[in-house]
N, CA, C, O and CB atoms as a CASP TS submission, in Angstrom:
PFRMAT TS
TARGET T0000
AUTHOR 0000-0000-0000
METHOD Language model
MODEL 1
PARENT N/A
ATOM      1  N   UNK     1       0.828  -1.204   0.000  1.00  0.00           N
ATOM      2  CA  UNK     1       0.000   0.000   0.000  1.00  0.00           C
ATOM      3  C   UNK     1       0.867   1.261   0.000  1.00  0.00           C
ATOM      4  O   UNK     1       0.670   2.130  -0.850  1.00  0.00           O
ATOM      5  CB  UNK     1      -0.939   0.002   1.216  1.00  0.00           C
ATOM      6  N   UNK     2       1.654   1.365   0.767  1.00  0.00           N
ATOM      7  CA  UNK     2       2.877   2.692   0.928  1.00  0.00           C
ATOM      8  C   UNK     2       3.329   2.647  -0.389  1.00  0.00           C
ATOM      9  O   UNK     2       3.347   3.668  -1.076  1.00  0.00           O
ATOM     10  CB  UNK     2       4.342   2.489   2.112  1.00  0.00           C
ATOM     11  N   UNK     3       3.735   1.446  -0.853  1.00  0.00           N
ATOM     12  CA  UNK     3       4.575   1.440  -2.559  1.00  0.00           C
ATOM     13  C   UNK     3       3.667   2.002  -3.570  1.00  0.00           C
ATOM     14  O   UNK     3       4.202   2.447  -4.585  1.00  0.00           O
ATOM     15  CB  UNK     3       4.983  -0.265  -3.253  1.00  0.00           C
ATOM     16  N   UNK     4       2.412   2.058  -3.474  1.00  0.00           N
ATOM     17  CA  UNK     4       1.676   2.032  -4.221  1.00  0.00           C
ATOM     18  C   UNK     4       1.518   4.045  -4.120  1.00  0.00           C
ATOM     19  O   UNK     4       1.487   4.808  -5.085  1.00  0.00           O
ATOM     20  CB  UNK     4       0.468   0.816  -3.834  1.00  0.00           C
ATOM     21  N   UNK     5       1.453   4.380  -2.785  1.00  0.00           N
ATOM     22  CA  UNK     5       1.271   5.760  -2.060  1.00  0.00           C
ATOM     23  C   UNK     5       2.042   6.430  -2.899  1.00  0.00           C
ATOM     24  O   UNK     5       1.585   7.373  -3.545  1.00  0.00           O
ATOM     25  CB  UNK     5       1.708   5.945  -0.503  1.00  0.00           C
ATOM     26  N   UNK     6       3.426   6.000  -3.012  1.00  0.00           N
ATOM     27  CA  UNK     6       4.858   6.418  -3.244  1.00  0.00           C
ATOM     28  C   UNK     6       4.139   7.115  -4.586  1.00  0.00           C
ATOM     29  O   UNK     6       3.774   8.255  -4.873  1.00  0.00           O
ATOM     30  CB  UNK     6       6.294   5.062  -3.407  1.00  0.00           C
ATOM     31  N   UNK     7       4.131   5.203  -5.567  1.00  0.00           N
ATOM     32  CA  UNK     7       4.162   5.549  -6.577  1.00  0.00           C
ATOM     33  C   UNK     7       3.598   6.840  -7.642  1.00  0.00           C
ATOM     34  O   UNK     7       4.059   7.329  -8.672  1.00  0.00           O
ATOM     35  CB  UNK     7       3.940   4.696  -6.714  1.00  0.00           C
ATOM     36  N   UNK     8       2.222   7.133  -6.726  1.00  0.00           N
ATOM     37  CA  UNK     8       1.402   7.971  -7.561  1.00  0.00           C
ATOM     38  C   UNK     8       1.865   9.233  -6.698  1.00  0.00           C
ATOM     39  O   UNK     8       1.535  10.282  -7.250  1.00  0.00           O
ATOM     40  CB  UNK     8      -0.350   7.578  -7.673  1.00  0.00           C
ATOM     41  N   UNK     9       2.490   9.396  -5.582  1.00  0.00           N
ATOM     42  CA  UNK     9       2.856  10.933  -5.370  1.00  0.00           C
ATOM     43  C   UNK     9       4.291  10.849  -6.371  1.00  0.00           C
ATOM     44  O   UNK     9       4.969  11.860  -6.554  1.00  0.00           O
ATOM     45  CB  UNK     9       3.172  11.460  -3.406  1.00  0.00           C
ATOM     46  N   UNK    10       4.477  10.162  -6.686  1.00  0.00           N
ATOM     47  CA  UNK    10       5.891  10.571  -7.546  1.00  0.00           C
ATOM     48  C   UNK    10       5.348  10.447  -9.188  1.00  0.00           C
ATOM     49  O   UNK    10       6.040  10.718 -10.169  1.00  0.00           O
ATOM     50  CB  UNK    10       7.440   9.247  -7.175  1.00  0.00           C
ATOM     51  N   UNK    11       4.460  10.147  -9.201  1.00  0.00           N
ATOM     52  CA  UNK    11       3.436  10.092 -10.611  1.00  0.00           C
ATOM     53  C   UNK    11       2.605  11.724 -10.496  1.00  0.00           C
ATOM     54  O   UNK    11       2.575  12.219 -11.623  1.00  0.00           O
ATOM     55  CB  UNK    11       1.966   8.425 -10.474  1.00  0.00           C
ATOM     56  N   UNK    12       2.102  12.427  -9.690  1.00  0.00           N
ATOM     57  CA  UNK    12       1.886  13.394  -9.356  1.00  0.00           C
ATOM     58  C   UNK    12       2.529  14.426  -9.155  1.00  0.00           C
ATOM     59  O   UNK    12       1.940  15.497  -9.007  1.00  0.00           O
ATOM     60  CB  UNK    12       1.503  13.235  -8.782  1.00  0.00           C
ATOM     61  N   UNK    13       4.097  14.316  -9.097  1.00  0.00           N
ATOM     62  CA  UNK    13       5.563  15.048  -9.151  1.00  0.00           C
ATOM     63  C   UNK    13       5.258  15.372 -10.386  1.00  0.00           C
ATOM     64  O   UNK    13       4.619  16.332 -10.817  1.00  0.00           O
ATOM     65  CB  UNK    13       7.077  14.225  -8.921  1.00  0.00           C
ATOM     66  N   UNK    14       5.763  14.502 -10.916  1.00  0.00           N
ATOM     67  CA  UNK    14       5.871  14.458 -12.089  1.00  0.00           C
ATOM     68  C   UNK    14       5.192  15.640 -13.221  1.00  0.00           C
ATOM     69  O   UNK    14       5.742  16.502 -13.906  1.00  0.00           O
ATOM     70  CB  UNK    14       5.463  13.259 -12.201  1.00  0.00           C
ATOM     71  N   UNK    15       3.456  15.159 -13.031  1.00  0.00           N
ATOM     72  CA  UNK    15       2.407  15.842 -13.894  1.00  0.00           C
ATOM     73  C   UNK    15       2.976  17.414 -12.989  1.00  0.00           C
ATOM     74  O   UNK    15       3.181  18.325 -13.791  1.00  0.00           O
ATOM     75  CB  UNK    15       0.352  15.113 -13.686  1.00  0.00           C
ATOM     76  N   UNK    16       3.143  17.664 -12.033  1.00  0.00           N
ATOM     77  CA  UNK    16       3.090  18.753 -11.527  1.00  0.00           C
ATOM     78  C   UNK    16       4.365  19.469 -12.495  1.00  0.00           C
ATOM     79  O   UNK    16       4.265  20.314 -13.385  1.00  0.00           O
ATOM     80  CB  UNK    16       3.197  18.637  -9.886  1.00  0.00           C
ATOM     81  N   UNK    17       5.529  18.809 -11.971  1.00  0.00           N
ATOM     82  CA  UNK    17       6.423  20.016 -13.019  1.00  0.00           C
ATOM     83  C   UNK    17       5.968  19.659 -14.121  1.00  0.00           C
ATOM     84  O   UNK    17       6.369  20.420 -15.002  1.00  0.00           O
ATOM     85  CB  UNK    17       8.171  20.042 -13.154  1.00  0.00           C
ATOM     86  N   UNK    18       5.337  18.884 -14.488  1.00  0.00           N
ATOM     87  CA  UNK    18       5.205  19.557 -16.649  1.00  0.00           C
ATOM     88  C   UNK    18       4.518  20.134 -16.728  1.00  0.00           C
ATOM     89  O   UNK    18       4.459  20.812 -17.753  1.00  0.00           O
ATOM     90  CB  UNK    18       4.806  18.768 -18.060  1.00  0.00           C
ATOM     91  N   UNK    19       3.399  20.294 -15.590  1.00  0.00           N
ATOM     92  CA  UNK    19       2.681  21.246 -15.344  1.00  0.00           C
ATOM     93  C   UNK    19       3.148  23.106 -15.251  1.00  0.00           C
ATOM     94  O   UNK    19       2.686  24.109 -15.794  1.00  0.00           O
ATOM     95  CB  UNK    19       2.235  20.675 -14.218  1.00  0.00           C
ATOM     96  N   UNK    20       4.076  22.908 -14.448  1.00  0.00           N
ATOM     97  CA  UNK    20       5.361  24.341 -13.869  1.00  0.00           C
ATOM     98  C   UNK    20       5.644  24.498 -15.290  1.00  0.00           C
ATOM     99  O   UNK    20       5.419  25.655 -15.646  1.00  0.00           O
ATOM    100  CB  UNK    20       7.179  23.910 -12.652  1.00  0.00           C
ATOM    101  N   UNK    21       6.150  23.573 -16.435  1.00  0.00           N
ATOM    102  CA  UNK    21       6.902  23.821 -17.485  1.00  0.00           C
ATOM    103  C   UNK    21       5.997  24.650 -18.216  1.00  0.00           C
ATOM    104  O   UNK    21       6.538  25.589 -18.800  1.00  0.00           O
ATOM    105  CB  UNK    21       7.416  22.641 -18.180  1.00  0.00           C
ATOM    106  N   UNK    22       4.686  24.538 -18.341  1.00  0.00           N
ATOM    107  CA  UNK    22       3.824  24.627 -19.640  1.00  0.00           C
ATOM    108  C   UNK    22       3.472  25.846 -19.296  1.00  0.00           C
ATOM    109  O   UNK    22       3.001  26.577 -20.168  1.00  0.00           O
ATOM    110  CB  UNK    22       2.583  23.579 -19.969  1.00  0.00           C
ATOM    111  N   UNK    23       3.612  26.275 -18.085  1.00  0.00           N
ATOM    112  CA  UNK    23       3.436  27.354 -17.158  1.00  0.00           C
ATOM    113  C   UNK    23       4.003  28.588 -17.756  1.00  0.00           C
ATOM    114  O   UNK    23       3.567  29.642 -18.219  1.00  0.00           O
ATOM    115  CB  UNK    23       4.072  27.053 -15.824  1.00  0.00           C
ATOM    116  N   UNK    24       5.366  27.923 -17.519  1.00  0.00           N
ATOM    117  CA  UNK    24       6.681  29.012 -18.030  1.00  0.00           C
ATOM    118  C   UNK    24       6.632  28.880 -19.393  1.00  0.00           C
ATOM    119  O   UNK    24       7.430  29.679 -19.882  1.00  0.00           O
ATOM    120  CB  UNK    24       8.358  28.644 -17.513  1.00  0.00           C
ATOM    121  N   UNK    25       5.883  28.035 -20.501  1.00  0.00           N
ATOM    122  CA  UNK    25       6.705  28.657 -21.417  1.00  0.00           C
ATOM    123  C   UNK    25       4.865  29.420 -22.056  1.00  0.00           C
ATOM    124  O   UNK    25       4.817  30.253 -22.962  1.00  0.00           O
ATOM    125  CB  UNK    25       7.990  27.310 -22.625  1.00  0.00           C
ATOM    126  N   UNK    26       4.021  29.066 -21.578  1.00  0.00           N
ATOM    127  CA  UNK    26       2.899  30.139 -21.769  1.00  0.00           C
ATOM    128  C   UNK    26       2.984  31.319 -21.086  1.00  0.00           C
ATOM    129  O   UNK    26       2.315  32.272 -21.487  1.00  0.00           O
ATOM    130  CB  UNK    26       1.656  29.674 -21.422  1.00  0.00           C
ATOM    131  N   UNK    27       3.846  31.453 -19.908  1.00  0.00           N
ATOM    132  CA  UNK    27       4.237  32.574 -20.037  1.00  0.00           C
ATOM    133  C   UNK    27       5.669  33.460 -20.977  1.00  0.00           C
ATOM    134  O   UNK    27       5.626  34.662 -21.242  1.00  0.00           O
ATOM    135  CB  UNK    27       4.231  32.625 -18.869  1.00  0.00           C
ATOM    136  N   UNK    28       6.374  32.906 -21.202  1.00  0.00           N
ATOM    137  CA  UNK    28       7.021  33.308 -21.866  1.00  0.00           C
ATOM    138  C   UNK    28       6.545  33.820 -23.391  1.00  0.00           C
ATOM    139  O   UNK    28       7.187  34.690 -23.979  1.00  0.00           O
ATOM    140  CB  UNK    28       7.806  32.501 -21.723  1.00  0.00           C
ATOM    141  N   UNK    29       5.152  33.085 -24.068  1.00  0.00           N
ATOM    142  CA  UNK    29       4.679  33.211 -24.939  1.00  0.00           C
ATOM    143  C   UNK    29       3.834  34.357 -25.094  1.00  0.00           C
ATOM    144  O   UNK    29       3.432  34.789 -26.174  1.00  0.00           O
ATOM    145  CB  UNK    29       4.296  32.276 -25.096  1.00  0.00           C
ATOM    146  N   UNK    30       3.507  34.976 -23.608  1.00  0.00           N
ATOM    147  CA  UNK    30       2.613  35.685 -23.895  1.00  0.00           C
ATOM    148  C   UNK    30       3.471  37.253 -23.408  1.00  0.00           C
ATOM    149  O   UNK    30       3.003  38.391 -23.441  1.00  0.00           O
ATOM    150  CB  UNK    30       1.177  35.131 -23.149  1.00  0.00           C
ATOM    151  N   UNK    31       4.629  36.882 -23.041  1.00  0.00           N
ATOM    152  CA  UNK    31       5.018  38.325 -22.880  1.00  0.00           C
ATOM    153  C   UNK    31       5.587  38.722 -24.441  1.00  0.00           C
ATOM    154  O   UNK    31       5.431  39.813 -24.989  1.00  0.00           O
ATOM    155  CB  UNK    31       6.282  38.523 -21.556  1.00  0.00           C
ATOM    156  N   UNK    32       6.161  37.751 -24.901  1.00  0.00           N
ATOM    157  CA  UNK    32       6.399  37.962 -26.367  1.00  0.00           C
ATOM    158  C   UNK    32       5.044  38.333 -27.012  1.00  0.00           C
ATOM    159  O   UNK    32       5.318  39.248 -27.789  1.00  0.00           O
ATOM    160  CB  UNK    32       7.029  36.636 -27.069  1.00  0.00           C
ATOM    161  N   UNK    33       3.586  38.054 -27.083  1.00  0.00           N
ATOM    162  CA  UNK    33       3.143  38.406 -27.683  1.00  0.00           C
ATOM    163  C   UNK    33       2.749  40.005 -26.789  1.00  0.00           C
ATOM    164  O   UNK    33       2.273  40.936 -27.439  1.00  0.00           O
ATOM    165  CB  UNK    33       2.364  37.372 -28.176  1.00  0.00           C
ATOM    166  N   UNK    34       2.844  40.057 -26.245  1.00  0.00           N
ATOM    167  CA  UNK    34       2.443  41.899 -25.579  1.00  0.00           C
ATOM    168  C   UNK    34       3.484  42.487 -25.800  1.00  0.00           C
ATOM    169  O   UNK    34       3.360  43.680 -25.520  1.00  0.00           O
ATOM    170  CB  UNK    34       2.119  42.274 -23.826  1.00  0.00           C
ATOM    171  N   UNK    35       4.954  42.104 -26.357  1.00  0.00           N
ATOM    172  CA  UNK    35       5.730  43.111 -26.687  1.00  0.00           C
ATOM    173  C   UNK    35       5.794  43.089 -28.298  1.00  0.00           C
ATOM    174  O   UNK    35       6.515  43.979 -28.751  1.00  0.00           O
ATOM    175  CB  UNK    35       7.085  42.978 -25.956  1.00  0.00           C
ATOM    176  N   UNK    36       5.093  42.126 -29.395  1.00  0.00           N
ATOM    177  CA  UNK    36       4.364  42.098 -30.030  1.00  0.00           C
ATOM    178  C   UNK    36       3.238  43.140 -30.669  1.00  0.00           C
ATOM    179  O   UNK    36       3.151  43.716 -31.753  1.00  0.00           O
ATOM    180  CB  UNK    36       4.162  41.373 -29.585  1.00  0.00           C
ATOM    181  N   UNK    37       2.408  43.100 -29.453  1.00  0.00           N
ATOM    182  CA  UNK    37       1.280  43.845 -29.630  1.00  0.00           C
ATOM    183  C   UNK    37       1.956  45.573 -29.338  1.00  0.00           C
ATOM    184  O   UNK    37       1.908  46.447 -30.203  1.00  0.00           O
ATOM    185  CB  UNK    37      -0.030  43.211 -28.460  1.00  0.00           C
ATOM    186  N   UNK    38       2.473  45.745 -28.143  1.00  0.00           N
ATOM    187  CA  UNK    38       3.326  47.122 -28.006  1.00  0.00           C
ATOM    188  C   UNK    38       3.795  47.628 -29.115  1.00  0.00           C
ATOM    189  O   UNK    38       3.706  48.850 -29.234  1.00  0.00           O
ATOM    190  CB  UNK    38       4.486  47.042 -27.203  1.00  0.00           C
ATOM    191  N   UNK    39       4.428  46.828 -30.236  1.00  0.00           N
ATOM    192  CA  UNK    39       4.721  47.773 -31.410  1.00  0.00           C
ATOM    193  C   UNK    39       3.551  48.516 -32.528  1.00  0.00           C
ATOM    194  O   UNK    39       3.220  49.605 -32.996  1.00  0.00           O
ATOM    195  CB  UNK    39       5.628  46.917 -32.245  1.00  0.00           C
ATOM    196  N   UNK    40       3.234  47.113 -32.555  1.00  0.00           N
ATOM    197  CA  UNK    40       1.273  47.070 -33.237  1.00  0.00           C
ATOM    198  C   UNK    40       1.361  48.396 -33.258  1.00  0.00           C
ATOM    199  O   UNK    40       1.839  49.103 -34.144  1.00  0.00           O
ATOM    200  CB  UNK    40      -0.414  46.389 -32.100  1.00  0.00           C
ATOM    201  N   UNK    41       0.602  48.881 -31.664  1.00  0.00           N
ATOM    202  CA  UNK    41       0.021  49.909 -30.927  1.00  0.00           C
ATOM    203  C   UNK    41       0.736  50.889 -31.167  1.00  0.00           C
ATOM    204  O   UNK    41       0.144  51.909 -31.520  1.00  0.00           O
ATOM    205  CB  UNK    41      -0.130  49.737 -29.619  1.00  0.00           C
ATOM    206  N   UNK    42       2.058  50.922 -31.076  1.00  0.00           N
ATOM    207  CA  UNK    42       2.556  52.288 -31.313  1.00  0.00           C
ATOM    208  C   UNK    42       3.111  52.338 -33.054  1.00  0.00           C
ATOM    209  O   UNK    42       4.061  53.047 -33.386  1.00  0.00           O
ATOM    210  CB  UNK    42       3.918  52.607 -30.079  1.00  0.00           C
ATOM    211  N   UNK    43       2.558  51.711 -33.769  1.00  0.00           N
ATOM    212  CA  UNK    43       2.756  51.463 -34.995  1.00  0.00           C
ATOM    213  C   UNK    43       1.531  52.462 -35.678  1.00  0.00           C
ATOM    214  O   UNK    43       1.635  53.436 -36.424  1.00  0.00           O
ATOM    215  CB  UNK    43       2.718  49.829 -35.260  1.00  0.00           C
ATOM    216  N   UNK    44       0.283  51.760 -35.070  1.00  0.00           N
ATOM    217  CA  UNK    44      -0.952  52.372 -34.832  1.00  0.00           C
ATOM    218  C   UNK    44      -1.178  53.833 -34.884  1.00  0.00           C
ATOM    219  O   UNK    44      -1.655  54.445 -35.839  1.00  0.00           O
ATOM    220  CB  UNK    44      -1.309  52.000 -33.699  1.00  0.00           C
ATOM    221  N   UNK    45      -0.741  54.379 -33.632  1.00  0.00           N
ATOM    222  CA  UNK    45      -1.152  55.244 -32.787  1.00  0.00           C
ATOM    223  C   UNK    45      -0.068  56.087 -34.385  1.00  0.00           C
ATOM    224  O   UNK    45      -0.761  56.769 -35.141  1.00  0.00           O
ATOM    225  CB  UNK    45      -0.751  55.129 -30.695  1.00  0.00           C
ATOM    226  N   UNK    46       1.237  55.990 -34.689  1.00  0.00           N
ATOM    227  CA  UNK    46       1.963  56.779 -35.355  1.00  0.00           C
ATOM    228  C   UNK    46       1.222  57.037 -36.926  1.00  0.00           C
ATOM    229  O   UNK    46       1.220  58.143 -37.467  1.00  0.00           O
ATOM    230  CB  UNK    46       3.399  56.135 -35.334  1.00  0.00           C
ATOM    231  N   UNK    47       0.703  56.001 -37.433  1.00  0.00           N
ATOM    232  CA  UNK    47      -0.502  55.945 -38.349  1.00  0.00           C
ATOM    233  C   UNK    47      -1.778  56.778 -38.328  1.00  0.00           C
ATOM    234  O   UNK    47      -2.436  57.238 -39.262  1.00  0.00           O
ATOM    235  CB  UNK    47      -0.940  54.767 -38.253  1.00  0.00           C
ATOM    236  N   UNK    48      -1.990  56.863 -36.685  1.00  0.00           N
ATOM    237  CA  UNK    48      -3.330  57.676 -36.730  1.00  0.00           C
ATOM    238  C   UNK    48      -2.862  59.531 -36.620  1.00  0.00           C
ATOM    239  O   UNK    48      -3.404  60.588 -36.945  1.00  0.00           O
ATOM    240  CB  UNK    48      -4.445  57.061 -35.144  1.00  0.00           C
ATOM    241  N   UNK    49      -2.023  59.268 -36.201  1.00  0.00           N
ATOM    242  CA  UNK    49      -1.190  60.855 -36.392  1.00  0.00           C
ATOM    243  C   UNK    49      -0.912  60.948 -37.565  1.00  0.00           C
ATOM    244  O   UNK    49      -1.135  62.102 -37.932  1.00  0.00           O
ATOM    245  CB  UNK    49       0.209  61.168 -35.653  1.00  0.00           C
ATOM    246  N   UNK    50      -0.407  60.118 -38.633  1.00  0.00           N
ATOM    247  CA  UNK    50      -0.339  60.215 -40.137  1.00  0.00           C
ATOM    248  C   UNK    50      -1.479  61.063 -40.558  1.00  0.00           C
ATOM    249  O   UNK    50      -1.577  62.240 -40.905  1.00  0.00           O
ATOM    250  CB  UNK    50      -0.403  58.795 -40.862  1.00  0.00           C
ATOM    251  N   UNK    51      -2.309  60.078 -40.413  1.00  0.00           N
ATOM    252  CA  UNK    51      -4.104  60.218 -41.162  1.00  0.00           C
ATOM    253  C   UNK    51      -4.118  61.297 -40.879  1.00  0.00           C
ATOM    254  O   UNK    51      -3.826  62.105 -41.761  1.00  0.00           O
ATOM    255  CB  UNK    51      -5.610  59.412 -40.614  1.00  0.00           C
ATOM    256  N   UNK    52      -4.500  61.841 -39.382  1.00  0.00           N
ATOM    257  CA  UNK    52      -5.209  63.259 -38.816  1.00  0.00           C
ATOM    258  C   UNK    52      -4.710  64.561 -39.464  1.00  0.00           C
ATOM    259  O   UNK    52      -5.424  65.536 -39.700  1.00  0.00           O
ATOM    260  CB  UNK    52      -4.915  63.465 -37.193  1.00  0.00           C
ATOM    261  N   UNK    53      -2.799  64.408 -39.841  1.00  0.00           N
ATOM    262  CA  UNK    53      -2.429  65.333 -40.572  1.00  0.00           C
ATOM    263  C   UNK    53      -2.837  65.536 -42.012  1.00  0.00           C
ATOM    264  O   UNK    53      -3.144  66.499 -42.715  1.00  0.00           O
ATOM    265  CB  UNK    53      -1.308  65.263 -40.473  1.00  0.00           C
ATOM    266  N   UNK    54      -2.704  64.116 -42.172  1.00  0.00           N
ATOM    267  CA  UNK    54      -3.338  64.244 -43.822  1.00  0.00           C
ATOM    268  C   UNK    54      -4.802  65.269 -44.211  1.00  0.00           C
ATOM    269  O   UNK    54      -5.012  66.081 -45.113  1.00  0.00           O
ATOM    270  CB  UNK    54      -3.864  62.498 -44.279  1.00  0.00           C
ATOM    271  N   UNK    55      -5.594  64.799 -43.118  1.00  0.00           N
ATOM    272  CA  UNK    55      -6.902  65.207 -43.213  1.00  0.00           C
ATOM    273  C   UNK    55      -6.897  66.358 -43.170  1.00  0.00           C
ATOM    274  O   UNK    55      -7.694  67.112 -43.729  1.00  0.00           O
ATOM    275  CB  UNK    55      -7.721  64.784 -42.411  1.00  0.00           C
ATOM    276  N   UNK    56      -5.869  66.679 -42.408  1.00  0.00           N
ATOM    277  CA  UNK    56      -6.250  68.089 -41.656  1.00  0.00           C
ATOM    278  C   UNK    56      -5.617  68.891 -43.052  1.00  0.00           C
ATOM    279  O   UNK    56      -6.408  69.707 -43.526  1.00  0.00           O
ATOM    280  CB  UNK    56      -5.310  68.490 -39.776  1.00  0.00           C
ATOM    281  N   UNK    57      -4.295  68.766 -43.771  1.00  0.00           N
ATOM    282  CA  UNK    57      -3.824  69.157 -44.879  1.00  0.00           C
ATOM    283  C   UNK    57      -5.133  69.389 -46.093  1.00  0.00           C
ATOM    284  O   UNK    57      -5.544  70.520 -46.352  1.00  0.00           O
ATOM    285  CB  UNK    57      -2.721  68.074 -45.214  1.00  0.00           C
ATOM    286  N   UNK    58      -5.549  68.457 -46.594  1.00  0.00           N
ATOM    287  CA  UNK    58      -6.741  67.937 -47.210  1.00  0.00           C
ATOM    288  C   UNK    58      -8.023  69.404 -46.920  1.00  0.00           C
ATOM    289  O   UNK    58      -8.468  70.234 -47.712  1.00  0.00           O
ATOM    290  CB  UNK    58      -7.163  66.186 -46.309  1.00  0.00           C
ATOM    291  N   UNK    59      -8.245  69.213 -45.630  1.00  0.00           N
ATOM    292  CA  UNK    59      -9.161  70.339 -45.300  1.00  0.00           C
ATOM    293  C   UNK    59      -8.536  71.454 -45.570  1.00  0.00           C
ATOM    294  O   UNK    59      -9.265  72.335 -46.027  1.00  0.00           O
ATOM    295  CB  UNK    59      -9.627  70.399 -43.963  1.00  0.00           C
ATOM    296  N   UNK    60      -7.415  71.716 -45.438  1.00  0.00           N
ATOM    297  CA  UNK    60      -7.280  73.153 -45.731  1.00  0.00           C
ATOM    298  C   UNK    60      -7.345  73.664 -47.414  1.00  0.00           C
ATOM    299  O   UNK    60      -7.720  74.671 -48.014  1.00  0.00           O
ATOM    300  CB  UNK    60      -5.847  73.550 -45.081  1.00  0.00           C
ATOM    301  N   UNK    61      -6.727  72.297 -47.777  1.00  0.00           N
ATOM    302  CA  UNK    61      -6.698  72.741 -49.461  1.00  0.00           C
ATOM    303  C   UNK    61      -8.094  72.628 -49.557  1.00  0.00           C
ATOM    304  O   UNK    61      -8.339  72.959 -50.718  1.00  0.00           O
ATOM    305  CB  UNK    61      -5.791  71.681 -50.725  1.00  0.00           C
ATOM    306  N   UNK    62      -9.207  72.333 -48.963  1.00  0.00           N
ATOM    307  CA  UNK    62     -10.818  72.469 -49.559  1.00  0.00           C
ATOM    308  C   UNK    62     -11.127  74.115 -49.185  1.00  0.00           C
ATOM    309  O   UNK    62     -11.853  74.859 -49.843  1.00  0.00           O
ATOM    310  CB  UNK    62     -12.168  71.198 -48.580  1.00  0.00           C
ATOM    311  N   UNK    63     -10.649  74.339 -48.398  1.00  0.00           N
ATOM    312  CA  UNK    63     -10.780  75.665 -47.937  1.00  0.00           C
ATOM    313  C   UNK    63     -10.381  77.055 -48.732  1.00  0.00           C
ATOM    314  O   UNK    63     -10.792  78.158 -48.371  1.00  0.00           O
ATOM    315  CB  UNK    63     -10.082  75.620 -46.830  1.00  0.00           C
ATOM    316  N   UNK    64      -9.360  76.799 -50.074  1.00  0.00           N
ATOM    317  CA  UNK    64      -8.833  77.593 -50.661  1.00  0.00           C
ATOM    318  C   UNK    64      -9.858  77.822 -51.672  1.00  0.00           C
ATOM    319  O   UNK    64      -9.676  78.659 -52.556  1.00  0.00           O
ATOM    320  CB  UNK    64      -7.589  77.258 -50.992  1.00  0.00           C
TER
END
């Protein structure tokens, strides 16, 4: 019965760190994707300052 105890807390070790592993590398996956997304965003944001000037250029030549 103890051998048997053993066996599945060391069968339960086990699942646990591959558990810890899958852990770390979903995290590792997801900080890569938020520094990922961080460029996106400021990729974005530099695009929407593009546009607004454009527009705003645009409006003035309607204005002449």
């Amino acid at each position: 019965r103890e051998d048997e105890m053993e066996e599945n807390l060391t069968h339960v070790g086990s699942i646990v760190g591959n558990l810890k592993s899958m852990a770390l590398d979903i995290g590792n996956e997801l900080e890569s994707q938020k520094d990922q997304l961080d460029r996106i965003r400021e990729k974005a944001n530099l695009n929407v300052s593009r546009i607004e000037a454009a527009n705003q250029k645009a409006t003035n030549l309607m204005k002449r």
